[in-house]
Residue frames as qw, qx, qy, qz and C-alpha x, y, z in Angstrom:
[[0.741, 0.268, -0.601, -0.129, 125.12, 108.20, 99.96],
 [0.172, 0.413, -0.664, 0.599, 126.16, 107.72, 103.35],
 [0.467, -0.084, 0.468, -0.745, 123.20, 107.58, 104.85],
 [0.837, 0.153, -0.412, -0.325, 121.93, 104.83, 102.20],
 [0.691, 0.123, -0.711, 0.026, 124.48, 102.46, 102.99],
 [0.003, 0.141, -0.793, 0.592, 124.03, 102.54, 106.97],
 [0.767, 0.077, 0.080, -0.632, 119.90, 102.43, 106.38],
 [0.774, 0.297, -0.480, -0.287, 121.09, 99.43, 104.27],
 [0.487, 0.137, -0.815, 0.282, 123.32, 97.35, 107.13],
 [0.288, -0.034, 0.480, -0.828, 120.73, 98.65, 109.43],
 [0.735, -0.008, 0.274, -0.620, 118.26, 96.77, 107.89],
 [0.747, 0.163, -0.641, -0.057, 119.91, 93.51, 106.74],
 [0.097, 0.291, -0.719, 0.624, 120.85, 93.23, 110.47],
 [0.504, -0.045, 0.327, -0.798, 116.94, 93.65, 111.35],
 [0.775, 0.202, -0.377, -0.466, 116.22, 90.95, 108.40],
 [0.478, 0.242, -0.816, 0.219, 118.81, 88.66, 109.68],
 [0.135, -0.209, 0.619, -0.745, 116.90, 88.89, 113.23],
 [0.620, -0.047, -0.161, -0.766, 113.54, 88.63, 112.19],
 [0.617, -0.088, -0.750, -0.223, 113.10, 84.94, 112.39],
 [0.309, -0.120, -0.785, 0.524, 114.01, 84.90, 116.04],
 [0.163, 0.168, 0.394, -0.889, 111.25, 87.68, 116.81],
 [0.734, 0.111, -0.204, -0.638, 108.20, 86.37, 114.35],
 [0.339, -0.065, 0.923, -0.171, 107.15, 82.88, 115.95],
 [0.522, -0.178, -0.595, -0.585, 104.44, 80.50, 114.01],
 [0.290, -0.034, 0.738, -0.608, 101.61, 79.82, 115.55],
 [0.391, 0.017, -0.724, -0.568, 99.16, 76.92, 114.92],
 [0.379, -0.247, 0.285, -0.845, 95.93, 77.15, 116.30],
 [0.862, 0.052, 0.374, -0.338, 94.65, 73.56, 115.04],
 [0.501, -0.360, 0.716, 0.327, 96.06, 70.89, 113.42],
 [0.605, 0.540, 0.039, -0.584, 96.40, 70.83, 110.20],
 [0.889, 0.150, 0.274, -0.335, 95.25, 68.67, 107.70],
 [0.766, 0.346, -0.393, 0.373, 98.50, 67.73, 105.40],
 [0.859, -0.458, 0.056, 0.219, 100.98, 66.60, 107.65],
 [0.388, 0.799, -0.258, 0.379, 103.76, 69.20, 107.27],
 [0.790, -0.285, -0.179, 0.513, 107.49, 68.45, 108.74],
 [0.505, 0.268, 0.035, 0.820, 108.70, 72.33, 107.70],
 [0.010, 0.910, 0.400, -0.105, 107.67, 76.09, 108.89],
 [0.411, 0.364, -0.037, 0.835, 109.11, 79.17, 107.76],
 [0.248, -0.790, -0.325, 0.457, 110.04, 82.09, 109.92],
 [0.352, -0.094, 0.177, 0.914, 111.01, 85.55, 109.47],
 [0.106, 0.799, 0.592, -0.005, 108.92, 88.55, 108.32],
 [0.694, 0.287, 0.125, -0.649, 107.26, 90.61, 107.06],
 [0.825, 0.266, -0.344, -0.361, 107.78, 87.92, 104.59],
 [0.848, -0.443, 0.288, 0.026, 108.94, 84.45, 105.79],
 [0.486, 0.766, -0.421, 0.003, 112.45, 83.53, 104.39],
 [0.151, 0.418, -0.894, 0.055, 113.89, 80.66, 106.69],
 [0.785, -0.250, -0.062, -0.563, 112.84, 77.36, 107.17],
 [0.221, -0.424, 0.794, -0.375, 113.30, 74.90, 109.63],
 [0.663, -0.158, -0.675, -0.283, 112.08, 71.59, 110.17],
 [0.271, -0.398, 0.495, -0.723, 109.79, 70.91, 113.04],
 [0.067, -0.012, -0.978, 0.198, 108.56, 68.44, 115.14],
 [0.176, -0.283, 0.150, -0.931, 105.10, 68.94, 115.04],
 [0.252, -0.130, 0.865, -0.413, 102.65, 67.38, 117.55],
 [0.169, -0.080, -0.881, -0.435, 100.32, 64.62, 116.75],
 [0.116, -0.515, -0.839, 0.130, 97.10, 65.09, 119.29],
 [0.095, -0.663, -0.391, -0.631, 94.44, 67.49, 118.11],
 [0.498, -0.824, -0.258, 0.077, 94.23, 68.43, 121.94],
 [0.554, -0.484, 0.042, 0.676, 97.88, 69.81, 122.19],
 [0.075, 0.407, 0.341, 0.844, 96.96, 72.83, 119.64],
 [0.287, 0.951, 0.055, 0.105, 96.90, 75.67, 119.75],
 [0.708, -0.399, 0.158, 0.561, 100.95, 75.68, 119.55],
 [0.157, 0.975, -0.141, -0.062, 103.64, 78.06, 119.05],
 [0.829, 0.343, -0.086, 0.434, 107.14, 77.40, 117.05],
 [0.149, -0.920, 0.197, 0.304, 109.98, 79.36, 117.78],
 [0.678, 0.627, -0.287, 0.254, 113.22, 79.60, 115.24],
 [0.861, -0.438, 0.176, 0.187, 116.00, 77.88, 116.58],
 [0.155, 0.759, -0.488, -0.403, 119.64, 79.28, 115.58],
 [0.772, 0.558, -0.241, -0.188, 120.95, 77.81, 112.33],
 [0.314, 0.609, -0.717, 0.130, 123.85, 76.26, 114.09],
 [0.378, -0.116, 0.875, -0.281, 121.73, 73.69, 115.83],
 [0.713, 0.383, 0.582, -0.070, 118.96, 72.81, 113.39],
 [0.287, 0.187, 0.597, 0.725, 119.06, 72.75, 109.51],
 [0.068, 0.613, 0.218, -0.756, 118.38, 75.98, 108.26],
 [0.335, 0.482, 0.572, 0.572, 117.18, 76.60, 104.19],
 [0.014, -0.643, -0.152, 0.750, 116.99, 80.30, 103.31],
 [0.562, 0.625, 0.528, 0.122, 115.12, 81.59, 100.56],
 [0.390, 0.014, 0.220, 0.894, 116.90, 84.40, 98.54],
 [0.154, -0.516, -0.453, -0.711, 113.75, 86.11, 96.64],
 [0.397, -0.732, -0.452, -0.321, 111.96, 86.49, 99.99],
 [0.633, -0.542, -0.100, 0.544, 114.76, 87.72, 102.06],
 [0.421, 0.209, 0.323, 0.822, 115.27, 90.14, 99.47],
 [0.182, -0.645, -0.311, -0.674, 111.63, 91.86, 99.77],
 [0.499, -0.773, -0.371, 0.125, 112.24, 91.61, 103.33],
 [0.613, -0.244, -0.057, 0.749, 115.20, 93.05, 103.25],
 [0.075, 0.439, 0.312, 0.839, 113.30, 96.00, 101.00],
 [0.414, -0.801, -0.401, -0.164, 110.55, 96.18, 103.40],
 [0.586, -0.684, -0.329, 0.283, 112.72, 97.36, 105.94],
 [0.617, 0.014, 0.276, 0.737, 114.97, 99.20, 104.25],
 [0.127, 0.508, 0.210, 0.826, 112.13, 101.25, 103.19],
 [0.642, -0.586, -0.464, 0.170, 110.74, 101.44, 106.37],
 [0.590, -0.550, -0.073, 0.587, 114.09, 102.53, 108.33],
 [0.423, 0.069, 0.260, 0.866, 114.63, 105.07, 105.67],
 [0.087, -0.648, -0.181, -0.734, 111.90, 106.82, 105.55],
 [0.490, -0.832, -0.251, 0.073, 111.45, 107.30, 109.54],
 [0.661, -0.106, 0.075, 0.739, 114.96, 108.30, 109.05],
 [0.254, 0.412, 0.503, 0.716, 114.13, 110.58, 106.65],
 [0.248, -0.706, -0.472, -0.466, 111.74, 112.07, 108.55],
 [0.573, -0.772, -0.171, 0.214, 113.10, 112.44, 111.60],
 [0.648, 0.005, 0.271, 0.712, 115.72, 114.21, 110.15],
 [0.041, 0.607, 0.375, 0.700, 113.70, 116.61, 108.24],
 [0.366, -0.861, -0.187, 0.298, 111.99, 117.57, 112.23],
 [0.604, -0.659, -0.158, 0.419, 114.98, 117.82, 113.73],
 [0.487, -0.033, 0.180, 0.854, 116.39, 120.11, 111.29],
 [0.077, -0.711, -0.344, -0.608, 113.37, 122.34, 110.84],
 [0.437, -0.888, -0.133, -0.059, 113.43, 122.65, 114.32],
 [0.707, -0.171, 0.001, 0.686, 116.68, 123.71, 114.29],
 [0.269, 0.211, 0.315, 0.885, 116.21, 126.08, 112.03],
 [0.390, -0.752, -0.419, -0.328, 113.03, 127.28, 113.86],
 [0.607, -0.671, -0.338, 0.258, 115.57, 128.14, 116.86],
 [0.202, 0.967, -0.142, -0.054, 117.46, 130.83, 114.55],
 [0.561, -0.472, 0.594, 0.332, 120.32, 128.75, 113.63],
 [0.721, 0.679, 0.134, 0.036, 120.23, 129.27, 110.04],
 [0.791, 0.145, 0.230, 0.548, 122.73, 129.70, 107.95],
 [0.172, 0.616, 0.250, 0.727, 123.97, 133.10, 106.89],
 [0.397, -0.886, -0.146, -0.188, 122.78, 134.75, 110.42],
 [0.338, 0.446, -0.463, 0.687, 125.54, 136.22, 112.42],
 [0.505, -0.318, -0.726, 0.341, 125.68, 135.48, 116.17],
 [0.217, 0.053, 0.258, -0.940, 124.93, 139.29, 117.17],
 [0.503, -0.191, -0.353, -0.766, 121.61, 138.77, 115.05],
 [0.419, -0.164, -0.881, 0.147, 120.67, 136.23, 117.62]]
């Protein structure tokens, strides 16, 4: 159970990051005039209003997320939720696995249980 809940503040930490490490990127301008983009990921979950530029020649551009204590932030619940699953299952199973190695090879170096330190 132990290991659940540290997989679990291990990956709200990773969710809470995400925005700053998934940028949008718009290769051409597009056709509704949109004042909002959402970052974050695998699924997006904050959004931010942006400035975005008005001459078809200054595209291809890239957004970055800007911390929530300088621009208005809106977070979505439901999609911070499946991100927060995505990673969750993610970091748990490589956990999971690397766990399983590093105890097989443990137990591949004759450190079982039950063996007595002569039998070595």
């Amino acid at each position: 159970m132990k290991r659940v809940i540290y997989v679990l503040i291990i990956s709200i930490i990773v969710s809470l990051c995400s925005p700053f490490v998934f940028h949008n990127y718009l290769e051409k301008k597009p056709l509704e005039q949109k004042d909002t983009l959402t970052f974050g990921g695998p699924i997006p979950f904050a959004e931010q209003k942006m400035q975005l530029p008005e001459k078809e020649n200054q595209y291809p551009a890239e957004f970055s997320f800007k911390s929530p204590l300088e621009t208005e932030t809106k977070f979505h619940i439901i999609p911070f939720l499946f991100t927060l699953l995505c990673y969750f299952l993610l970091i748990f199973s490589v956990y999971t696995v690397v766990a399983s190695y590093s105890k097989k090879a443990i137990d591949r170096n004759g450190r079982k249980k039950g063996k007595k330190d002569d039998e070595l």
